[in-house]
Structure formats: C-alpha cells, structure tokens
Biotite code that builds the C-alpha atoms (Angstrom):
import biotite.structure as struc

atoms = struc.array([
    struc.Atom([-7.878, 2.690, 5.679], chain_id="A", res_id=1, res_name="UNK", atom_name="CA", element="C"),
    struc.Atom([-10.341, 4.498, 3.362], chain_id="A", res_id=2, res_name="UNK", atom_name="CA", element="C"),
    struc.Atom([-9.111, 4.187, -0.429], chain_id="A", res_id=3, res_name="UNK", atom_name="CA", element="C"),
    struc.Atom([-11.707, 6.334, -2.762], chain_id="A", res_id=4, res_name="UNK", atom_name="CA", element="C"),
    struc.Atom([-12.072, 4.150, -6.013], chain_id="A", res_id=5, res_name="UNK", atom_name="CA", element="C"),
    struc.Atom([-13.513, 5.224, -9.218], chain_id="A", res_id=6, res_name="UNK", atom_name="CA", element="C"),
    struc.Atom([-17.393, 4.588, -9.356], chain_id="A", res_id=7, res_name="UNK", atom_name="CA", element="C"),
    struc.Atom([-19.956, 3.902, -12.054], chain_id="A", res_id=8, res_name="UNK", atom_name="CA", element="C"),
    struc.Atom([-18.869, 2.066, -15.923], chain_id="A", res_id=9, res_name="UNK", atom_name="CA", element="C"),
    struc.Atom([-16.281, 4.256, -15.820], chain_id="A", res_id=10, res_name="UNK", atom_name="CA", element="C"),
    struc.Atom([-14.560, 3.186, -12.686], chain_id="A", res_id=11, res_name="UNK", atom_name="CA", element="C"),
    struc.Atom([-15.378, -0.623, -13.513], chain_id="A", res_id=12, res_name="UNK", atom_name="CA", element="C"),
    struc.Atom([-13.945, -0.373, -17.039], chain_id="A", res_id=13, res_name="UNK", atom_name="CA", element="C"),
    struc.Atom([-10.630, 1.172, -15.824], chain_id="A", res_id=14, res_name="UNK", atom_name="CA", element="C"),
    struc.Atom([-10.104, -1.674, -13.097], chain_id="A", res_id=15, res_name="UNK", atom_name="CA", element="C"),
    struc.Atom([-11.279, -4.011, -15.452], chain_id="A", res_id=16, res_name="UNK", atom_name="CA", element="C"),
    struc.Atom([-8.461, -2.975, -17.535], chain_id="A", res_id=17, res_name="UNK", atom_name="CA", element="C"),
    struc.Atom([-5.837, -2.634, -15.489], chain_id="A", res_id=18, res_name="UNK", atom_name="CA", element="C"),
    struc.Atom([-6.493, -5.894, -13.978], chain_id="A", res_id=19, res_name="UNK", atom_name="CA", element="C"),
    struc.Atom([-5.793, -7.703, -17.379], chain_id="A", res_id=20, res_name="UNK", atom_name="CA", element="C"),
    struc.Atom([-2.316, -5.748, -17.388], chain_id="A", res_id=21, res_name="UNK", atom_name="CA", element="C"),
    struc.Atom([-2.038, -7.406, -13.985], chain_id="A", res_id=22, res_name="UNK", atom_name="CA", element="C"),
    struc.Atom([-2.980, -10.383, -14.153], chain_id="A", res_id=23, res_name="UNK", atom_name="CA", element="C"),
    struc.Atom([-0.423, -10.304, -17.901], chain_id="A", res_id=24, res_name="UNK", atom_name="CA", element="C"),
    struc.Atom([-3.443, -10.644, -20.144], chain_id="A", res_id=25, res_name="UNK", atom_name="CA", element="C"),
    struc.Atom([-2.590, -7.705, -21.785], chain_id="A", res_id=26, res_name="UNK", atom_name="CA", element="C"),
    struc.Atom([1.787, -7.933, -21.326], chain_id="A", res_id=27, res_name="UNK", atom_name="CA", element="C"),
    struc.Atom([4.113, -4.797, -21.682], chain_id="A", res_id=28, res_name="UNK", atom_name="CA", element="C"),
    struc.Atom([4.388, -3.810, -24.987], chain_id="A", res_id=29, res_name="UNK", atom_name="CA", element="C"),
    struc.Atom([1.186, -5.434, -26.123], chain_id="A", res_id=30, res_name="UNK", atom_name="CA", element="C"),
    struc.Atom([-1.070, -2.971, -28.244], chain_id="A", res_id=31, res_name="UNK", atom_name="CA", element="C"),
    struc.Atom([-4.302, -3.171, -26.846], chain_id="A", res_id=32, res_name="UNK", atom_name="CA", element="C"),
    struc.Atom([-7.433, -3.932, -29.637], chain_id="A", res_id=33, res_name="UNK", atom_name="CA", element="C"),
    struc.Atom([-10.187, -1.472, -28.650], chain_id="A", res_id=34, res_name="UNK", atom_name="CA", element="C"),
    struc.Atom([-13.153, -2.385, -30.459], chain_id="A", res_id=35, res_name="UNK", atom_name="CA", element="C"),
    struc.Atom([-12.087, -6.339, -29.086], chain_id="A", res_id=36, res_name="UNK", atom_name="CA", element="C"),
    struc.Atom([-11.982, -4.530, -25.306], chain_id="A", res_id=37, res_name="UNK", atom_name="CA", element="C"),
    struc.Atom([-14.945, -2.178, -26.623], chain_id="A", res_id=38, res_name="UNK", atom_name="CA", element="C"),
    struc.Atom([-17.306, -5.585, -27.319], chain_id="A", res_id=39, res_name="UNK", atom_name="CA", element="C"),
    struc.Atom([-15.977, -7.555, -24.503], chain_id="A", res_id=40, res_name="UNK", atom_name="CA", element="C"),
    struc.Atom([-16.516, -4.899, -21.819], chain_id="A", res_id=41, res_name="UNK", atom_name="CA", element="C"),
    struc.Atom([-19.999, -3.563, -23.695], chain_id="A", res_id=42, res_name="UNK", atom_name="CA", element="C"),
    struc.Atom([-18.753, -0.248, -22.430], chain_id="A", res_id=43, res_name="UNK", atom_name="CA", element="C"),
    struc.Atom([-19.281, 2.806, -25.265], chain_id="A", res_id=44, res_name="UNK", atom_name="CA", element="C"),
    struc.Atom([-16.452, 3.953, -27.053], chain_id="A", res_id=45, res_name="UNK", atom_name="CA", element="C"),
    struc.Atom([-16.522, 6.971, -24.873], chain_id="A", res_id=46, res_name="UNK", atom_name="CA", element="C"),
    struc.Atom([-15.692, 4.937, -21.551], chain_id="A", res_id=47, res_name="UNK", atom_name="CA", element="C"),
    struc.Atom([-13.326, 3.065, -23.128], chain_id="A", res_id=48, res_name="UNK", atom_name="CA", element="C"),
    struc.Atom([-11.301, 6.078, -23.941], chain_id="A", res_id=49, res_name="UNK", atom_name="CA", element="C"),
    struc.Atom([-11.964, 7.617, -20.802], chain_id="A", res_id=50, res_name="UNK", atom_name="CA", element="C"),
    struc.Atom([-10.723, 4.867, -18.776], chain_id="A", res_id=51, res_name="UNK", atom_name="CA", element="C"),
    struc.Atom([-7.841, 4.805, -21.301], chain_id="A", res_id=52, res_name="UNK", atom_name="CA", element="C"),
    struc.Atom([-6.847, 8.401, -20.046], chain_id="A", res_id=53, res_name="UNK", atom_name="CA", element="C"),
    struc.Atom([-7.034, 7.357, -16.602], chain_id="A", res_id=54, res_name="UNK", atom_name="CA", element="C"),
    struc.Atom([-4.337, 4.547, -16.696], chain_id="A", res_id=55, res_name="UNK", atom_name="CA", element="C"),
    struc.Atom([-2.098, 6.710, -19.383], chain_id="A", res_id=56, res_name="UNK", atom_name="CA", element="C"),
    struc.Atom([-2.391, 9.450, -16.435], chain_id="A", res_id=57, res_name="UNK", atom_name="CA", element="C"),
    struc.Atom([-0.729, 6.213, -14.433], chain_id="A", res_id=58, res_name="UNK", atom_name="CA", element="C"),
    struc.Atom([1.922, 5.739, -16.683], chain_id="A", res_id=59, res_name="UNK", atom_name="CA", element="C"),
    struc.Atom([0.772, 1.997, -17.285], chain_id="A", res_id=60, res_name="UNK", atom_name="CA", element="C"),
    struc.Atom([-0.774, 2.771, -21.209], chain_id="A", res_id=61, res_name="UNK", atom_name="CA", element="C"),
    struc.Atom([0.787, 5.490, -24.331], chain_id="A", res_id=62, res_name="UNK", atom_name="CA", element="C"),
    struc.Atom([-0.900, 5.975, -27.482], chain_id="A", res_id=63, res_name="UNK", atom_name="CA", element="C"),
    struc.Atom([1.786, 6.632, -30.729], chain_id="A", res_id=64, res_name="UNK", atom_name="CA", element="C"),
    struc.Atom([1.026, 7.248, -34.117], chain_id="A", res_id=65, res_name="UNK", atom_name="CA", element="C"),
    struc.Atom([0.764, 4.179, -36.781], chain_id="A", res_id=66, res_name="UNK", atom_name="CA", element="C"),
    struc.Atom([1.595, 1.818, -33.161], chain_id="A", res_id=67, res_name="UNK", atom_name="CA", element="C"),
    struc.Atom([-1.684, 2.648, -31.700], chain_id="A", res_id=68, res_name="UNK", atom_name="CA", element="C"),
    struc.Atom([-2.441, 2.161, -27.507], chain_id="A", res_id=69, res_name="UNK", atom_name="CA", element="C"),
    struc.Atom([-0.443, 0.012, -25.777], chain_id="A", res_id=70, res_name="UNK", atom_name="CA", element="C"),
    struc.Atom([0.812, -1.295, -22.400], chain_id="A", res_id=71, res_name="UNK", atom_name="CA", element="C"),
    struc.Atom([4.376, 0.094, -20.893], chain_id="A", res_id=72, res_name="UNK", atom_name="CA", element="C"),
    struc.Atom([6.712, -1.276, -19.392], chain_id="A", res_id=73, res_name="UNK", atom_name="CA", element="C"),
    struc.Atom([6.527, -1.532, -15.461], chain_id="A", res_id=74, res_name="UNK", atom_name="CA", element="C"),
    struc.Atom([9.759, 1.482, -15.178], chain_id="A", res_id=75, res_name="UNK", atom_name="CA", element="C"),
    struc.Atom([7.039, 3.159, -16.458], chain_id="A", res_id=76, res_name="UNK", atom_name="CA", element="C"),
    struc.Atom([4.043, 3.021, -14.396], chain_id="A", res_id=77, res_name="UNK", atom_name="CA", element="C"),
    struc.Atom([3.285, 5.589, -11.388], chain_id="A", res_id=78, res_name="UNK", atom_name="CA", element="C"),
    struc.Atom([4.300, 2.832, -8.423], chain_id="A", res_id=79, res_name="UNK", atom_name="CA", element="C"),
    struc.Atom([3.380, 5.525, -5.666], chain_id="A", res_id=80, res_name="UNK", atom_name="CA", element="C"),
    struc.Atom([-0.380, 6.115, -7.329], chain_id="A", res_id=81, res_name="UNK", atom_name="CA", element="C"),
    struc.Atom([-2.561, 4.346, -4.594], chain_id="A", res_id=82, res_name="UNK", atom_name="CA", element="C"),
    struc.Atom([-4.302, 2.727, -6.911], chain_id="A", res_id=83, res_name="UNK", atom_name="CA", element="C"),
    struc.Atom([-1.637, 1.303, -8.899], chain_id="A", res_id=84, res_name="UNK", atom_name="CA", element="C"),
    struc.Atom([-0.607, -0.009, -5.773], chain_id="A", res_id=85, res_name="UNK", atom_name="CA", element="C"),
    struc.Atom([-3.756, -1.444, -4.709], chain_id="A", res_id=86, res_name="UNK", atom_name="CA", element="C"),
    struc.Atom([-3.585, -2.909, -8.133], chain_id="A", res_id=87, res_name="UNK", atom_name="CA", element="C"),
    struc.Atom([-0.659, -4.735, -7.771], chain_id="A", res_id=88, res_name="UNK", atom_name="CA", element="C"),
    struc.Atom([-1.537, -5.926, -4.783], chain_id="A", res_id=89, res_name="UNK", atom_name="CA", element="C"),
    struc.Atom([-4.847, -7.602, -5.852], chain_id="A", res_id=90, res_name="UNK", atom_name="CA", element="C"),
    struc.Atom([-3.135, -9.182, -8.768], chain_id="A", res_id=91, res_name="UNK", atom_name="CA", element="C"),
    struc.Atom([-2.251, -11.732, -6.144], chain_id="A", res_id=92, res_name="UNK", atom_name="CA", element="C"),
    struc.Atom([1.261, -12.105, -3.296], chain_id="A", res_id=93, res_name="UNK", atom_name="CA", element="C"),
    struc.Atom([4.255, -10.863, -5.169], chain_id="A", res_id=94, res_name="UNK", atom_name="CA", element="C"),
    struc.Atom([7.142, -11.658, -3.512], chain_id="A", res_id=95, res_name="UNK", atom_name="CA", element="C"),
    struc.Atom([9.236, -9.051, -5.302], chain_id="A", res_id=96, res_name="UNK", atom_name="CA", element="C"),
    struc.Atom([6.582, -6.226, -4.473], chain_id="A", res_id=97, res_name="UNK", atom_name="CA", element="C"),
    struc.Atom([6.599, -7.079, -1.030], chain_id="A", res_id=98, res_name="UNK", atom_name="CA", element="C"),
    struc.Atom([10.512, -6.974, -0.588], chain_id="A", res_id=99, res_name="UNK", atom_name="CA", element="C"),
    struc.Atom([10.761, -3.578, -2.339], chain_id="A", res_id=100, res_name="UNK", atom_name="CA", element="C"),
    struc.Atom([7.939, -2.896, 0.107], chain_id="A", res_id=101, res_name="UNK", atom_name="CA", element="C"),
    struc.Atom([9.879, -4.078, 3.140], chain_id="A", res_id=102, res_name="UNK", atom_name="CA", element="C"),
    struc.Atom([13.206, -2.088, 1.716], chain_id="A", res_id=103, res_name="UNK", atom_name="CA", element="C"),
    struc.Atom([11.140, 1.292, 1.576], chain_id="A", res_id=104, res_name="UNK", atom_name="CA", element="C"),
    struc.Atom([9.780, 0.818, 4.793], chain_id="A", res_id=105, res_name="UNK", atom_name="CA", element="C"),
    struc.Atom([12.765, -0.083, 6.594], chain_id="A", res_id=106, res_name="UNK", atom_name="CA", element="C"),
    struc.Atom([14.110, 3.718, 4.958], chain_id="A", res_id=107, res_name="UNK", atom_name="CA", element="C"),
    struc.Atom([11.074, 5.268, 6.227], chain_id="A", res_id=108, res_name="UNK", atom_name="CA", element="C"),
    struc.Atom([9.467, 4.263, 9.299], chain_id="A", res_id=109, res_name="UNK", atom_name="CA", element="C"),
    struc.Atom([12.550, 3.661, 11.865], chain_id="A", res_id=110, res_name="UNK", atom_name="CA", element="C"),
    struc.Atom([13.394, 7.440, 10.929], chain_id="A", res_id=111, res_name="UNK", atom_name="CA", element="C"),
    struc.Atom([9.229, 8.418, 10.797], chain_id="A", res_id=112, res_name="UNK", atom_name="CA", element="C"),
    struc.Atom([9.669, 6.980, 14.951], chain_id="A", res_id=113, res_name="UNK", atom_name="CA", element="C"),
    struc.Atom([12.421, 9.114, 15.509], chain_id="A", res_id=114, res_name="UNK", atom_name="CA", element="C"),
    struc.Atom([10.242, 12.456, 14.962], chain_id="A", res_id=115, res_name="UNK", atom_name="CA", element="C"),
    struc.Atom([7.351, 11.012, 16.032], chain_id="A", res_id=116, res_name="UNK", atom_name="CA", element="C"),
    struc.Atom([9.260, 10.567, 19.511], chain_id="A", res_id=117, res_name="UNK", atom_name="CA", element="C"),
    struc.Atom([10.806, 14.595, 19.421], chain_id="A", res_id=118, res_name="UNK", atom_name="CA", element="C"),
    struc.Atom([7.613, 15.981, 18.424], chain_id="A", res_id=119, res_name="UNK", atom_name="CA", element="C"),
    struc.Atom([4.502, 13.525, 19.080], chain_id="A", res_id=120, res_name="UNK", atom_name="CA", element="C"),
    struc.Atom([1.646, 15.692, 20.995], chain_id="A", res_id=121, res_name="UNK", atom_name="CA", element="C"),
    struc.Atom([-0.082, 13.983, 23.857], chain_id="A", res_id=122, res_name="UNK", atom_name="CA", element="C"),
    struc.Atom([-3.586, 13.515, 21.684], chain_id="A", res_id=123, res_name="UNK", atom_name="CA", element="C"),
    struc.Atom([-0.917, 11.801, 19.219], chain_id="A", res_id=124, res_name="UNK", atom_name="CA", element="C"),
    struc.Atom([0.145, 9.363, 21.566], chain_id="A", res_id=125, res_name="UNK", atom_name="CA", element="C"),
    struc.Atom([-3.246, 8.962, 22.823], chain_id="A", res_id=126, res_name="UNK", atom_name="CA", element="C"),
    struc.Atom([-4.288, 7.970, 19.838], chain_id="A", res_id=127, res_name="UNK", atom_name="CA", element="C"),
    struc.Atom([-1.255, 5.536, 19.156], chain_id="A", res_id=128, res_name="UNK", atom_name="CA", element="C"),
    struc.Atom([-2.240, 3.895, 22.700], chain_id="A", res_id=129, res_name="UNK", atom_name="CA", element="C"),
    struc.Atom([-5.597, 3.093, 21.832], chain_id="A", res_id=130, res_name="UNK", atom_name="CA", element="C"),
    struc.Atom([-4.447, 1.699, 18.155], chain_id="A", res_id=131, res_name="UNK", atom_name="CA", element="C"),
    struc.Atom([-2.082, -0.482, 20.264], chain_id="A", res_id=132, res_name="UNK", atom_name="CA", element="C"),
    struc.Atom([-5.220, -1.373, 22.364], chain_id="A", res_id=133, res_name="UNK", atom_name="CA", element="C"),
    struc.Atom([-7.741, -2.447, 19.265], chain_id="A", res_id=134, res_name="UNK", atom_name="CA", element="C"),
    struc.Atom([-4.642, -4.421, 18.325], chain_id="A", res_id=135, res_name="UNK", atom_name="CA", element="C"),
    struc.Atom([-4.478, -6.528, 21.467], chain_id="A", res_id=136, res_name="UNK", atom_name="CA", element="C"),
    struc.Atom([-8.275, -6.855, 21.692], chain_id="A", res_id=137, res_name="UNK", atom_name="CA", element="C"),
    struc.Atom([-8.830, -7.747, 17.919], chain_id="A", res_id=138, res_name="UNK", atom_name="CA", element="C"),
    struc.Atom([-10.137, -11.299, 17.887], chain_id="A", res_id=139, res_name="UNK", atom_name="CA", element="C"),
    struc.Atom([-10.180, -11.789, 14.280], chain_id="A", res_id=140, res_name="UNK", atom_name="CA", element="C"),
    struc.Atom([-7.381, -11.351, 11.170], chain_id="A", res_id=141, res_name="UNK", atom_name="CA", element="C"),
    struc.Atom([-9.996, -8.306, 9.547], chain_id="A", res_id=142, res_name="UNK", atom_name="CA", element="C"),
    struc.Atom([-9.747, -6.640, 13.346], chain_id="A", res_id=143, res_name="UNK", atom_name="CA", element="C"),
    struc.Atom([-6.077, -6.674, 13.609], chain_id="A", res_id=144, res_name="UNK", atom_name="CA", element="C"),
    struc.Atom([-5.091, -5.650, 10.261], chain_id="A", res_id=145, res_name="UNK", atom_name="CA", element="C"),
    struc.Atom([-7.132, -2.281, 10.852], chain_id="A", res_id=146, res_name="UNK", atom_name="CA", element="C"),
    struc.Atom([-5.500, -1.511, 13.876], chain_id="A", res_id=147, res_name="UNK", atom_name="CA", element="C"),
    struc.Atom([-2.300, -2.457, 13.041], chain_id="A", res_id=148, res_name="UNK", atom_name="CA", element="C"),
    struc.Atom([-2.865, 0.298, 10.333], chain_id="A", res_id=149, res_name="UNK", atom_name="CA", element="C"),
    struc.Atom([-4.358, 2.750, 12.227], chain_id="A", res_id=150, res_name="UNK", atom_name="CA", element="C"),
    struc.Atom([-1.548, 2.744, 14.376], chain_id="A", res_id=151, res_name="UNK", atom_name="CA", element="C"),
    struc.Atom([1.395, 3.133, 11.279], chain_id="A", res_id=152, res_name="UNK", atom_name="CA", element="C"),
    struc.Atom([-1.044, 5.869, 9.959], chain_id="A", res_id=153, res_name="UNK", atom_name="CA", element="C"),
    struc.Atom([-1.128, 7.400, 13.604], chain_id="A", res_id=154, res_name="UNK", atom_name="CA", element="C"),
    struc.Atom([2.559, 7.007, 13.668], chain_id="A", res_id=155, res_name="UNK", atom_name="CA", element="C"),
    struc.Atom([2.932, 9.370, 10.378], chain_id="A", res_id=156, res_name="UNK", atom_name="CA", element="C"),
    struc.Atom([0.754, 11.653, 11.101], chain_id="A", res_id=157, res_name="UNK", atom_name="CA", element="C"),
    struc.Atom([2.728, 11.825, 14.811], chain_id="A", res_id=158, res_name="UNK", atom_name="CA", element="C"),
    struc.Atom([5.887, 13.222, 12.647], chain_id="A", res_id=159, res_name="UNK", atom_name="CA", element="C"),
    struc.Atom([3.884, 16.462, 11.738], chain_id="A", res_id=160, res_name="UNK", atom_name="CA", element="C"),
    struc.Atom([5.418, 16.144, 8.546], chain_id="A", res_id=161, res_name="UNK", atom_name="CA", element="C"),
    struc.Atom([2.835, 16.156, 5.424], chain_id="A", res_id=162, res_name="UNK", atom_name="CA", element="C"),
    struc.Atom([5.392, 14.273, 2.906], chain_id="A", res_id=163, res_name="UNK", atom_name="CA", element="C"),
    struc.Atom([5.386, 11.440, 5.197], chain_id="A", res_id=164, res_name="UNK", atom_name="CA", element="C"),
    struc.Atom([1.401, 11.382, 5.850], chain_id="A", res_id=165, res_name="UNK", atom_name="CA", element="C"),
    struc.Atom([1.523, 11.381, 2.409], chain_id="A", res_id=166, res_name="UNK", atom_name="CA", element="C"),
    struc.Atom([3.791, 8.500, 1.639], chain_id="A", res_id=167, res_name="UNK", atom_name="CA", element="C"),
    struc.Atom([2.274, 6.353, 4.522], chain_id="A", res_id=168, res_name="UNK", atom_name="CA", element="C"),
    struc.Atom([-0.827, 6.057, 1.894], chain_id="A", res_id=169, res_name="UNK", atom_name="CA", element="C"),
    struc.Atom([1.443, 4.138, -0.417], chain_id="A", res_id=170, res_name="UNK", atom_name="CA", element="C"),
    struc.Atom([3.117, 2.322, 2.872], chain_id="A", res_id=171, res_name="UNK", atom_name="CA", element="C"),
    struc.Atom([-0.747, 1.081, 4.187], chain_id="A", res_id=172, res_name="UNK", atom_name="CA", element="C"),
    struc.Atom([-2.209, -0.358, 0.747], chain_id="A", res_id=173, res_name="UNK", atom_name="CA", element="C"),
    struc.Atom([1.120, -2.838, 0.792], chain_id="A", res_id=174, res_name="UNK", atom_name="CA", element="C"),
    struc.Atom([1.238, -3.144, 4.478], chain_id="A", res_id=175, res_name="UNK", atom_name="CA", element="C"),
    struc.Atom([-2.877, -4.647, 4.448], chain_id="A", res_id=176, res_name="UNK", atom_name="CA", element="C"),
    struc.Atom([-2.119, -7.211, 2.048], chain_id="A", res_id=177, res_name="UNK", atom_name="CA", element="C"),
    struc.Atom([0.855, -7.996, 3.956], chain_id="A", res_id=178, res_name="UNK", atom_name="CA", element="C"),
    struc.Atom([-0.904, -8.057, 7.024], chain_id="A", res_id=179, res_name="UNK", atom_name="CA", element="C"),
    struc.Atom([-3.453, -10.506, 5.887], chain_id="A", res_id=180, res_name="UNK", atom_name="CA", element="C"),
    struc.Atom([-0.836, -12.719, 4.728], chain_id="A", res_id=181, res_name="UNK", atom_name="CA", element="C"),
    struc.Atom([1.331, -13.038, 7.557], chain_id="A", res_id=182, res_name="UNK", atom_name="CA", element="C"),
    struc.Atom([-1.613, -12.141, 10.681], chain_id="A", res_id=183, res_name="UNK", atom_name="CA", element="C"),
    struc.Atom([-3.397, -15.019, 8.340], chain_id="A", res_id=184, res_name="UNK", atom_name="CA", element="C"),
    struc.Atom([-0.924, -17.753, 8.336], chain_id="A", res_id=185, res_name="UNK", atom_name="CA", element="C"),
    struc.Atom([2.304, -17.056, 11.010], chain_id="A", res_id=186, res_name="UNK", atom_name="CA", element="C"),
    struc.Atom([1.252, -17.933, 14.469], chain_id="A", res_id=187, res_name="UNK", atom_name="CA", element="C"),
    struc.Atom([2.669, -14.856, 15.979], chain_id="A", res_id=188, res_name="UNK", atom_name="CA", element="C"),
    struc.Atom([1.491, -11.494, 18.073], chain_id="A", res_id=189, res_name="UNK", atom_name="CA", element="C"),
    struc.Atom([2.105, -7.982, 16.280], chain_id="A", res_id=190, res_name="UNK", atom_name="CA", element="C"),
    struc.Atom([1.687, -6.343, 20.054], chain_id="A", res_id=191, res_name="UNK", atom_name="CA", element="C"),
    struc.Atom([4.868, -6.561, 22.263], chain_id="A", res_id=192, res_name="UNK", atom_name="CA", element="C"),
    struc.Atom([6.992, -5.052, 18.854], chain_id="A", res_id=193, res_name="UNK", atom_name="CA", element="C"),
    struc.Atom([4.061, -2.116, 18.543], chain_id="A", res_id=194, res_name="UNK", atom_name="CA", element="C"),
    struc.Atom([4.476, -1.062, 22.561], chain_id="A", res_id=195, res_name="UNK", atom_name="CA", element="C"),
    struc.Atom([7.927, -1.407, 22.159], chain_id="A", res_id=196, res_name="UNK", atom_name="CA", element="C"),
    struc.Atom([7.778, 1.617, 19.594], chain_id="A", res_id=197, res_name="UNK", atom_name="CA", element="C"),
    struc.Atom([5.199, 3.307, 21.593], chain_id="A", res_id=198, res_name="UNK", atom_name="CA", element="C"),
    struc.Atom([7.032, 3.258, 24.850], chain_id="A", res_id=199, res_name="UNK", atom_name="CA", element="C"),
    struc.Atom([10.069, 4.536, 23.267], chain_id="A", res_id=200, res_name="UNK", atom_name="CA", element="C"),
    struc.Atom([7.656, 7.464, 21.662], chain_id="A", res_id=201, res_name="UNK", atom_name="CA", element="C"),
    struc.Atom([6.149, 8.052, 24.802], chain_id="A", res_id=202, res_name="UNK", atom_name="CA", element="C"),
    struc.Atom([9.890, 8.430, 26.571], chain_id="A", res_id=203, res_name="UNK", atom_name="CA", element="C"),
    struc.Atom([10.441, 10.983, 24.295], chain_id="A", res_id=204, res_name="UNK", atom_name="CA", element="C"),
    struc.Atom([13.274, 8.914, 23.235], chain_id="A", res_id=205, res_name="UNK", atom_name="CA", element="C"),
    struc.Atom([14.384, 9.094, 19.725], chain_id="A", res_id=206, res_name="UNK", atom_name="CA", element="C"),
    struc.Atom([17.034, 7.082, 19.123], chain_id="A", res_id=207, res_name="UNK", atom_name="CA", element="C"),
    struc.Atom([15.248, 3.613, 21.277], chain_id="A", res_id=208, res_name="UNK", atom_name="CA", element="C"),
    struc.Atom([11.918, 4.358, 18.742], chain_id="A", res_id=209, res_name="UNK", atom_name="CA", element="C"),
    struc.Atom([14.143, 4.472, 15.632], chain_id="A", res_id=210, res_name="UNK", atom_name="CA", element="C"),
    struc.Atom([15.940, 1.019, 16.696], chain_id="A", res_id=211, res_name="UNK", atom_name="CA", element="C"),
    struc.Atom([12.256, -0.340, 18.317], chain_id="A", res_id=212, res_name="UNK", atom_name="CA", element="C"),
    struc.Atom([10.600, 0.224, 14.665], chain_id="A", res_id=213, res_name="UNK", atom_name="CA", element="C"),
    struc.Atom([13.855, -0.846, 12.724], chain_id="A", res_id=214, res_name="UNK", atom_name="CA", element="C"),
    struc.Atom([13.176, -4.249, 14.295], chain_id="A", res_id=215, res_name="UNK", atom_name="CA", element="C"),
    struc.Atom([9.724, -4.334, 13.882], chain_id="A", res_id=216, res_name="UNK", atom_name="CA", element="C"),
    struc.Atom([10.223, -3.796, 10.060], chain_id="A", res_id=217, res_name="UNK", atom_name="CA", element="C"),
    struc.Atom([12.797, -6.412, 10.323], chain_id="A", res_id=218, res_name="UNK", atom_name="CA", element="C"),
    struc.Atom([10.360, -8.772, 12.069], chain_id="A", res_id=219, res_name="UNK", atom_name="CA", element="C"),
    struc.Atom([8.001, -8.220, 8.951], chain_id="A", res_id=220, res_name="UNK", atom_name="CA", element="C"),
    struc.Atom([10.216, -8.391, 6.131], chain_id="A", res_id=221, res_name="UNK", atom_name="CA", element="C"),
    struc.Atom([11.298, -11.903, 8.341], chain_id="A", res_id=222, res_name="UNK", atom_name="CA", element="C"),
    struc.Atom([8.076, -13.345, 8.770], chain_id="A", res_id=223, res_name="UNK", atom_name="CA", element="C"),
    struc.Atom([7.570, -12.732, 4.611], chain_id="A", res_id=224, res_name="UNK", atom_name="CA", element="C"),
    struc.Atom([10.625, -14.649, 4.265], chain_id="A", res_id=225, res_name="UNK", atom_name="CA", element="C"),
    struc.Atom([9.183, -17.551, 6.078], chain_id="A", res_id=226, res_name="UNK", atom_name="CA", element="C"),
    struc.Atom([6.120, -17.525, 4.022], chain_id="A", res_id=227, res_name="UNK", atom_name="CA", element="C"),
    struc.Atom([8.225, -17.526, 0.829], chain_id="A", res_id=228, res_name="UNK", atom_name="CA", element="C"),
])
C-alpha cells in the first residue's frame, strides 16, 4: 500500500501535531498555545499556521473568536481521511478502533465478494491468484501483510465499483496495523480463508464468496479478540 504523506517542515510539523492530539498531549477541547508549539517545534509562524489549516481541513482543530485554536472532539474529526486513519493507528493498538474497524468491514467486504464474483474479469482474478500466491510464499510478517493487502485491494478493485476502491483505502491503513498485530503474535495461516474467497470468485459464485469473506472477517475480528 502506497500512502502519499506530506513532505518537508510542513509535513513534519502537521504530524508532529497531530501526534500530540493522539497520543492526548494536547486533549479535546484543549486550546492549543502557538508561540509554546511555535518555540518547541522551531517551525516559523507561517508553518505553524499552515499545518494548522491542514488538520482544521481534518476536522481535528477550529479556531473561534476570544477562545482561540483548539482541539475537537473525536465526532468531529474526518475518520475516513487516510491520514487521520493512519494517525490513529500509529498512536498505538486501540481496541475500540479496531472493533469499529472489524464492524465496517464485516458491512463491506462479504458484499464487495459478492460483485467481485458476478463481475470479476479474468486479469482480476489473475491478479487475486497471484496475491494469494505471495501470501503462501511470504516468509516473513512484512511479506505477508503486503500480500494480504494486495489481495483485499485486488478484491475492490474486482467489484468495478469506484466508491468501494475508494473506501478500501480507509479499509487497508486499519487492516496493516491489524495485520502486524495478529500475523505478529497468533500462530495461525491467513491462506486456506483467502482461497476459500477466491475459489468461490473464481466459480462465479456469489452467494459462497459473500459467506467465504463473512467468515474470514469473522476469523479477524476473532483472532483480535484473543489478543485483547
């Protein structure tokens, strides 16, 4: 998965930032002190406000008369912004993240099979097979979790439907971190449940790749649980 992250003082002074919301330096409704951030980032006051406009573009910072800038609440924030996600993700395992992950996903990817299995084209499922194969090659945790994403990504884009391409960003930013925790720690192989969605895609059969995926998802919101 290729994320594009802002670059330069600019870029470092937003995450900066936005990882002190994160991490609850800065806490929802706190008003933030800029010439404090201003010193302790040695950033100009020009970056400062620049990277300000970038995370009130997020939803995560507002600016009001006589109050000044200051942090919103979570209701508030962008959640399907990539790099909120990514955010929240870095900000170390969140249980509660990760189970509103596993509810979304459950809602979307069962269905995403379905299509994928009425209109998949044969370079699609090409592609899907040789995800499936980097998967059962990968010798290391790094090697999995970018095949095992590759082949959800593959799976979206196998719907022909650019809403869900779309939303499988948001899905794959989660789903690494998740990956890393569970590939990382349970003792367990992520093939058998992939083919199992494959075959069903490659049957053209709709209905076994909705119920195939629904239990991988399952399986993963499961093996979360165990962590727990």
């Amino acid at each position: 998965m290729n994320e594009k992250r802002l670059r330069g003082v600019h870029g470092q002074t937003v995450e900066a930032l936005a990882g002190r919301i994160l991490a609850g330096e800065i806490g929802e409704g706190d008003t933030l002190d800029l010439p404090a951030l201003r010193e302790e980032l040695d950033v100009s006051l020009t970056a400062l406000r620049e990277a300000l406009k970038v995370l009130s573009a997020k939803g995560m910072i507002d600016a009001r008369q006589k109050r000044g800038t200051f942090v919103q609440p979570r209701s508030s924030w962008n959640l399907l912004d990539t790099d909120v996600m990514r955010w929240q993700t870095q900000a170390g395992p969140d249980q509660g993240l990760f189970g509103e992950l596993t509810e979304m996903r459950v809602i979307v990817e069962p269905a995403a099979a379905r299509l994928a299995a009425e209109r998949a084209s044969d370079a699609d499922i090409e592609a899907l097979s040789a995800a499936l194969d980097r998967m059962d090659a990968a010798r290391d945790l790094a090697a999995t979790v970018r095949a095992d994403l590759d082949f959800h990504r593959l799976l979206m884009a196998a719907t022909h439907n650019t809403f869900l391409t779309q939303v499988e960003r948001i899905i794959a930013i989660g789903l690494a971190e998740r990956d890393k925790l569970v590939h990382g720690t349970v003792d367990d192989d992520p093939v058998p449940s992939h083919r199992e969605v494959l075959d069903a895609i490659k049957a053209r059969d709709p209905e076994a790749a909705y119920e195939a995926m629904r239990a991988l998802v399952d399986k993963s919101g499961a093996d979360l649980d165990r962590l727990r």
